[in-house]
C-alpha positions as CSV (number, residue, x, y, z in Angstrom):
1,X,0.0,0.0,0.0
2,X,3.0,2.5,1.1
3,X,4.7,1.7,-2.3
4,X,1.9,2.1,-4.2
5,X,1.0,5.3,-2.8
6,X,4.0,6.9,-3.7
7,X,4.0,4.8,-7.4
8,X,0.8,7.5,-8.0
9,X,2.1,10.3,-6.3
10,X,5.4,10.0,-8.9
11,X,3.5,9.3,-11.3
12,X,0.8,12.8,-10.6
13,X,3.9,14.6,-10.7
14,X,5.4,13.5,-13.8
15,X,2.5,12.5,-15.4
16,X,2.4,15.3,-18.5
17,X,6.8,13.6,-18.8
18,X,5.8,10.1,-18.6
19,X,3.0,10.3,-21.3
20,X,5.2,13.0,-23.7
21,X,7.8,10.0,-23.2
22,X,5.1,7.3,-24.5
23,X,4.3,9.4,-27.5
24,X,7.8,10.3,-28.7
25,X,10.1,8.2,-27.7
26,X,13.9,9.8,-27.9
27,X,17.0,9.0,-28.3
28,X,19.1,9.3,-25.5
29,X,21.7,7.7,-23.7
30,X,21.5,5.2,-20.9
31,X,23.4,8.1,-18.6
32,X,20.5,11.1,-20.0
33,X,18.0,8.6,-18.9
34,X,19.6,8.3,-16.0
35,X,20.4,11.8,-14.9
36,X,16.9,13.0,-15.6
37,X,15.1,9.9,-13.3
38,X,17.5,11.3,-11.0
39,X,16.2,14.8,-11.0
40,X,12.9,13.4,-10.9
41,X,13.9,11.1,-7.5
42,X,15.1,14.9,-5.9
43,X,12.4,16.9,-6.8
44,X,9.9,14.0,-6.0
45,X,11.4,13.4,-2.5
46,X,11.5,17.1,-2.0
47,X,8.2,17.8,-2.7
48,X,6.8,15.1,-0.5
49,X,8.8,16.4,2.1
50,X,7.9,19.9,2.0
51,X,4.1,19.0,2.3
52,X,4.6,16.8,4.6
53,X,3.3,13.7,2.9
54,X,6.1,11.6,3.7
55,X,5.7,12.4,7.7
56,X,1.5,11.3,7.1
57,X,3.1,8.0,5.2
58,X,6.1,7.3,8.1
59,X,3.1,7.7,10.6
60,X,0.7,5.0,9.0
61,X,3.6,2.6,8.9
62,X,4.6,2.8,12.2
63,X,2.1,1.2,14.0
64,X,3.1,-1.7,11.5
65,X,6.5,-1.7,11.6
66,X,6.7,-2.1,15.5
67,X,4.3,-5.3,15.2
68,X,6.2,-6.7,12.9
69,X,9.6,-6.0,15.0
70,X,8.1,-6.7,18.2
71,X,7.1,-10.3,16.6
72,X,10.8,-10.9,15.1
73,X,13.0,-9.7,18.0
C-alpha cells in the first residue's frame, strides 16, 4: 500500500513527462536517462517532504512496523 501510494504520487507529478515519453520516444543515452530519473527522484522526495506527505506516510507505517519487530526480536 506504502509503495503504491508513492508509485501514483510520482506518477501525478510527472504525469504530462511520462505520457510525452510514450508518444515520442527519444533518443538518449542510458546516462541522460539516468540523470533525468534522478532529477525526478530529488524533486519528488523534496516535494513530498515539503508538504509533509512523507511524515503522514512514516506515521501509517509505524504502527506496523513495531508489530512486525516486536514479533521478530
Amino acid at each position: 500500500m506504502a509503495v503504491e501510494s508513492l508509485a501514483k504520487e510520482f506518477y501525478t507529478m510527472f504525469k504530462r513527462n511520462i505520457l510525452a515519453e510514450i508518444k515520442n520516444p527519444q533518443n538518449t543515452t542510458m546516462q541522460e536517462a539516468l540523470d533525468k530519473f534522478n532529477d525526478q527522484k530529488k524533486e519528488f522526495f523534496y516535494e513530498i517532504n515539503t508538504q509533509g506527505k512523507y511524515h503522514i506516510l512514516k506515521e501509517k507505517m509505524k504502527k506496523s512496523i513495531v508489530r512486525i519487530v516486536r514479533e521478530h526480536f
